[in-house]
C-alpha positions as CSV (number, residue, x, y, z in Angstrom):
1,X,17.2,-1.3,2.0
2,X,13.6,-1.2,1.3
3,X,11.7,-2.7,4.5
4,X,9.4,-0.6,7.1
5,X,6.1,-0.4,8.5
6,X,3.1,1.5,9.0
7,X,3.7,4.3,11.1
8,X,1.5,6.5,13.6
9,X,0.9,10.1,13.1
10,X,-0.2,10.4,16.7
11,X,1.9,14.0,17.8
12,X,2.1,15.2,14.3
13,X,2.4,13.9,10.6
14,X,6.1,14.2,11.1
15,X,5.9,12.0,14.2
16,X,5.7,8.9,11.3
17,X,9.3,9.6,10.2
18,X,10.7,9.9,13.5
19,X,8.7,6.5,15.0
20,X,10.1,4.6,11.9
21,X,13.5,6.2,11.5
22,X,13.9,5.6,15.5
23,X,13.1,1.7,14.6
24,X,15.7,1.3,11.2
25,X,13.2,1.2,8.9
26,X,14.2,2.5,5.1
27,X,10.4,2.7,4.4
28,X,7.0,4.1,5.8
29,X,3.2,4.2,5.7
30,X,1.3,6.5,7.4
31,X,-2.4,8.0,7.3
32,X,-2.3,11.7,6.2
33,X,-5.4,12.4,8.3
34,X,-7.6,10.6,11.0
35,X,-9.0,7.7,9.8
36,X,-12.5,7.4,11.4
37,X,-13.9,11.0,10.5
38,X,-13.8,13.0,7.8
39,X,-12.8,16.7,9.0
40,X,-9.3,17.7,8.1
41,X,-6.8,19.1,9.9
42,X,-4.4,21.3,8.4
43,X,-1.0,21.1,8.8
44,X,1.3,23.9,10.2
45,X,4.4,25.3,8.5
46,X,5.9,23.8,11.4
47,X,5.2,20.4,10.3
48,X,5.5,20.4,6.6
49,X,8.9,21.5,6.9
50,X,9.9,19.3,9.4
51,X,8.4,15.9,7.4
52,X,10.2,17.3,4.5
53,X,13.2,18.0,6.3
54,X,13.2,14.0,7.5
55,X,11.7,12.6,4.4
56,X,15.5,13.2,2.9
57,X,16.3,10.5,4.8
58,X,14.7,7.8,3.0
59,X,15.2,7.2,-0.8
60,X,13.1,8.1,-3.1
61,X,9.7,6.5,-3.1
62,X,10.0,4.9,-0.5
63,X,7.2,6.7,1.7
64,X,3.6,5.8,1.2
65,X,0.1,7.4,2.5
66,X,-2.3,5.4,2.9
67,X,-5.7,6.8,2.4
68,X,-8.6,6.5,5.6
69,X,-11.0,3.5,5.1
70,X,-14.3,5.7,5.4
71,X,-13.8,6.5,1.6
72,X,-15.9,4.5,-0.9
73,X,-14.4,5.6,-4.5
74,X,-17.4,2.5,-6.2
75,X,-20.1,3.5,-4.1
76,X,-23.2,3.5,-5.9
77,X,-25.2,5.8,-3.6
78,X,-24.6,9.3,-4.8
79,X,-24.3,11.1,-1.9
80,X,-21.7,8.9,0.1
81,X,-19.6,8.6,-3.5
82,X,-19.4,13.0,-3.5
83,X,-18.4,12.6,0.1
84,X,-15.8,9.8,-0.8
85,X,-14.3,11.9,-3.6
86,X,-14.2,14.9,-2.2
87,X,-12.1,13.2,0.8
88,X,-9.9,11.6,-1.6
89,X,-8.8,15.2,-3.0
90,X,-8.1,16.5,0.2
91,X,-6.1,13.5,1.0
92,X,-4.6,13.7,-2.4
93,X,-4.1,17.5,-1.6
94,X,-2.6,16.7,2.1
95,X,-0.5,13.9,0.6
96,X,1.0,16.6,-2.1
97,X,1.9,19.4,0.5
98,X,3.9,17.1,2.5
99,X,5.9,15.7,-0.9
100,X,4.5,12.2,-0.4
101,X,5.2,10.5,-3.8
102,X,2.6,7.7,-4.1
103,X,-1.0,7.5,-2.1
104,X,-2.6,3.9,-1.5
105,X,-6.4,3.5,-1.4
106,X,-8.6,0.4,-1.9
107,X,-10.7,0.2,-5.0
108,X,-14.1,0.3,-3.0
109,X,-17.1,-1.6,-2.5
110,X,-20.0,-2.1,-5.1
111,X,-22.3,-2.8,-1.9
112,X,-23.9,-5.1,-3.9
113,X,-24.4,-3.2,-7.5
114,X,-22.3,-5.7,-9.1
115,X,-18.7,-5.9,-10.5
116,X,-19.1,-3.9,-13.7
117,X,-20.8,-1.0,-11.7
118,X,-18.0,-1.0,-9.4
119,X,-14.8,-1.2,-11.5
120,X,-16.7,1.9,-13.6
121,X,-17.7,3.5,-10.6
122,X,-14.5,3.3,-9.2
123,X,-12.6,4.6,-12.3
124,X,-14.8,7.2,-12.8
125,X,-13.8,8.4,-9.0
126,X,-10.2,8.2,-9.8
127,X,-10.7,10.1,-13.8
128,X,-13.3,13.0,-11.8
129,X,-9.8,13.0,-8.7
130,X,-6.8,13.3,-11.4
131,X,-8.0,15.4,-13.6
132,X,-8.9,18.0,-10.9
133,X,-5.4,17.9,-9.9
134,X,-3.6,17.5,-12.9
135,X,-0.7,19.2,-11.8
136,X,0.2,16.4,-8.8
137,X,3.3,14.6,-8.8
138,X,1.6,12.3,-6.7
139,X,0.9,9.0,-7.7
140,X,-2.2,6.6,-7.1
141,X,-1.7,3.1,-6.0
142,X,-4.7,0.8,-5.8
143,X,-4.3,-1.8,-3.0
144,X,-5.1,-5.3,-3.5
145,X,-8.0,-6.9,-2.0
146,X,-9.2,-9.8,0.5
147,X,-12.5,-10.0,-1.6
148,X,-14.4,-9.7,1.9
149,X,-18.4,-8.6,1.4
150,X,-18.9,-6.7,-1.9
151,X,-14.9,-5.2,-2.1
152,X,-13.2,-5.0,-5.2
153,X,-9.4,-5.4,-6.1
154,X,-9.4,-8.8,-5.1
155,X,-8.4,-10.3,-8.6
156,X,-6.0,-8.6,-10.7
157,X,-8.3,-8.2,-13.7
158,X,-10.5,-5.7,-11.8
159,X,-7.6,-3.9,-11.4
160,X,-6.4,-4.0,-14.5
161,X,-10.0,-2.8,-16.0
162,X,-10.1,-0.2,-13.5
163,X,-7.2,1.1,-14.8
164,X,-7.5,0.5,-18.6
165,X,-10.7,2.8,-17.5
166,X,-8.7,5.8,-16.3
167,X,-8.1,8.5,-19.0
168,X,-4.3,9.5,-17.0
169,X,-3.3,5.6,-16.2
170,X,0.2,6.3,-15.8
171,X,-0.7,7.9,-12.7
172,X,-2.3,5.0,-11.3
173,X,-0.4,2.2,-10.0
174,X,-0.6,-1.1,-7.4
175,X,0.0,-2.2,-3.9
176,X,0.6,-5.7,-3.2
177,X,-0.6,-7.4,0.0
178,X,0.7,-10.5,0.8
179,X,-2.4,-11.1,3.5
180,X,-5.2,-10.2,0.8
181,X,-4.0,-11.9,-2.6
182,X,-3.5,-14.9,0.1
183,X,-6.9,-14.8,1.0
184,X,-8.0,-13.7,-2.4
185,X,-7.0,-17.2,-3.1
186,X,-3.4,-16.4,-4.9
187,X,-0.8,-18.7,-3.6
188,X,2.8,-17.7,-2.8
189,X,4.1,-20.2,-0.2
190,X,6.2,-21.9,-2.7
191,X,8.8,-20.7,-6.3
192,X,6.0,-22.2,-8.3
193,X,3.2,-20.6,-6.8
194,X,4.8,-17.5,-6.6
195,X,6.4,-17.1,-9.8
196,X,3.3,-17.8,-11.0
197,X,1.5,-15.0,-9.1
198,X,3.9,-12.4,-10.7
199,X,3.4,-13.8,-13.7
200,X,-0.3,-13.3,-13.1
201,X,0.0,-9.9,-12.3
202,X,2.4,-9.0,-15.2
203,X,-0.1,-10.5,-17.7
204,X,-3.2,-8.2,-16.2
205,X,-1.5,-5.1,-15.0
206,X,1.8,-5.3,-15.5
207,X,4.2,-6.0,-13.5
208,X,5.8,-2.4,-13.7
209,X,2.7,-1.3,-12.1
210,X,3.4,-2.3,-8.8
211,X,5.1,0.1,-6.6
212,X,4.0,-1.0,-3.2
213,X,4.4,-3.8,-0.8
214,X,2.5,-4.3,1.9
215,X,4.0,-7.1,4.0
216,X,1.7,-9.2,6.3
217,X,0.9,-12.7,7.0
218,X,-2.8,-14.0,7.1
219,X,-4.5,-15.8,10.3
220,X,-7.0,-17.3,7.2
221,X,-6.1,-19.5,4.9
222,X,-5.8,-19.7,1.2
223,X,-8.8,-18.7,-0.8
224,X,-10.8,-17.8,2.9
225,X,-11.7,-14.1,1.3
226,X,-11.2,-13.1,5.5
227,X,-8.8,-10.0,6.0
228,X,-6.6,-10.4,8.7
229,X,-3.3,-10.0,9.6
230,X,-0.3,-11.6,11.4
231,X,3.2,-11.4,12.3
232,X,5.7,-13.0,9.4
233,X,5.7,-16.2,9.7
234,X,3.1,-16.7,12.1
235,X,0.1,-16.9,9.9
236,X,-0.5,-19.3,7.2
237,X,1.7,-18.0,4.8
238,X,4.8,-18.6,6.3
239,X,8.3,-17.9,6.0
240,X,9.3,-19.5,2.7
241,X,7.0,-17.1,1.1
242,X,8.9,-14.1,2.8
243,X,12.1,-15.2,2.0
244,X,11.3,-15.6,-1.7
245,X,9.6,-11.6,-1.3
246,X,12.7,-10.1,0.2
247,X,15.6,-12.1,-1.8
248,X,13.4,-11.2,-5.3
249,X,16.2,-8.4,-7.0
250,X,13.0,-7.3,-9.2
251,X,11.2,-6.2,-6.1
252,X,14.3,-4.3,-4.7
253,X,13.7,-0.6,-5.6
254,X,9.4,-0.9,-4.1
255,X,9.0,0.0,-0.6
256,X,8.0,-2.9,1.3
257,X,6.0,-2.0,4.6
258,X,4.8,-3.7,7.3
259,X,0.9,-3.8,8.4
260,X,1.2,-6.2,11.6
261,X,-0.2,-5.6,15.2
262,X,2.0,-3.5,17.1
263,X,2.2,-2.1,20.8
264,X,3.9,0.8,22.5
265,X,7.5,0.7,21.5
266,X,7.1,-1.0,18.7
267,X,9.1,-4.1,19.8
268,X,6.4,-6.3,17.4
269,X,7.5,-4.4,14.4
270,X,11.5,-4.8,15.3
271,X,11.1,-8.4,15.6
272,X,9.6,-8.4,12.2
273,X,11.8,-6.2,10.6
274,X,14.9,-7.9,11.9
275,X,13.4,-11.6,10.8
276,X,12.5,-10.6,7.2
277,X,16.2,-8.9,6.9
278,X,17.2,-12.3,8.4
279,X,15.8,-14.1,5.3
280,X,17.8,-12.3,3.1
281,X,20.6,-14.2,1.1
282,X,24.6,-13.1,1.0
283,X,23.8,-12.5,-2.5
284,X,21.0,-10.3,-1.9
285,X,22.6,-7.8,0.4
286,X,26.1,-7.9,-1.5
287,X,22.9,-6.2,-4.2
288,X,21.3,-3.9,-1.6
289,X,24.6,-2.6,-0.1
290,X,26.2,-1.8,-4.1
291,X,22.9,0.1,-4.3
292,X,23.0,1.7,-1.1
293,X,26.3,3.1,-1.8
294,X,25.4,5.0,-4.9
């Protein structure tokens, strides 16, 4: 009910909805924008109504954005923060047109001004974004982090004082990914490790803060602070870990999207898609299909 994957805007922003609707997915991620520069391209009439007109096809919620990696929202050099937030807004603003209900971005990078800086920095990006555009239905999810270099988001009591630092937090949400809180050194592989991550997260953020999934294996192992992502149950993770993920009827109603290596037709994301739906219990889908028929 819930599964997808990142999706190319390559043709047009609607192009995302058609790639992952051609494939069976019930969930997408796309970029509202290029990703490697920072000019925008305005969409046509044309194309807002068309990703609106396919967006009805998914249940609500369950489409993501996901914001370009040139923004730095805990930068500590003036100029390139103004830059960052100024992009953010127009991806907030792009994100809005098109209806898209939450929009992921990573906390930032303190590049090397230290973790308080950065968590204040970075909330101070986020309270100077939403209150310029009060009026958003949109919804910001921070992603979690590898911990690579100076990044932030890699525990969850960074994100959890980045948000307690944001004036309009119920605006502000989280993104799970399974490769980074691996490598951030949380353990899921097992029920006791990964109950305990949840419990984890409930007892910084909140577990009714996450509304994302981003489903990847790692290549690294445990604790190895190195971003990098596999096919399910290729990586170090494994399998286990994804069967307890997809079978978990609190996770049920958060779009859960793949981030994996893909080529032209997308057969990589298929075979994913079809093995994580594999994992799923009688029980499970006896829940998802009652759900489905509402």
């Amino acid at each position: 009910m819930n599964l997808g994957a990142h999706m190319s805007i390559s043709g047009g922003v609607h192009r995302a909805l058609e790639r992952g609707l051609g494939i069976g997915c019930n969930a997408v991620q796309l970029f509202v924008k290029s990703t490697n520069q920072w000019r925008v391209r305005e969409y046509t009439g044309e194309e807002i109504e068309r990703f609106r007109e396919l967006a009805l096809r998914f249940r609500p919620g369950f489409i993501l954005a996901h914001t370009s990696y040139l923004i730095n929202l805990a930068s500590p050099d003036p100029v390139r923060l103004a830059r960052s937030r100024k992009g953010f807004l127009e991806e907030m603003r792009l994100a809005e047109i098109l209806g898209i209900p939450y929009l992921v971005v990573h906390p930032g990078s303190h590049m090397g001004a230290g973790e308080e800086a950065g968590i204040r920095t970075a909330a101070g990006s986020l309270n100077h974004s939403l209150s310029r555009k009060h009026d958003y239905r949109l919804q910001i999810l921070l992603e979690t982090t590898a911990g690579q270099g100076h990044s932030m988001g890699h525990t969850f009591e960074q994100l959890a004082r980045i948000i307690d630092l944001v004036e309009d937090s119920g605006r502000v949400g989280i993104c799970l990914d399974t490769c980074h809180v691996f490598a951030a050194g949380y353990d899921l592989r097992n029920r006791r490790t990964y109950e305990s991550l949840l419990s984890a997260l409930d007892g910084t953020v909140g577990i009714e803060k996450l509304r994302g999934l981003h489903l990847n294996d790692s290549r690294k192992g445990l604790g190895s602070r190195v971003d990098r992502h596999t096919h399910i149950g290729k990586g170090m993770i494994g399998k286990p870990a994804f069967r307890l993920i997809v079978n978990d009827v609190r996770l049920l109603g958060i779009p859960m999207v793949l981030e994996t290596p893909k080529g032209p037709g997308l057969p990589e994301d298929i075979e994913n898609l079809t093995l994580l739906r594999s994992l799923r219990t009688k029980k499970t889908k006896r829940i998802i299909d009652r759900r489905m028929s509402r």
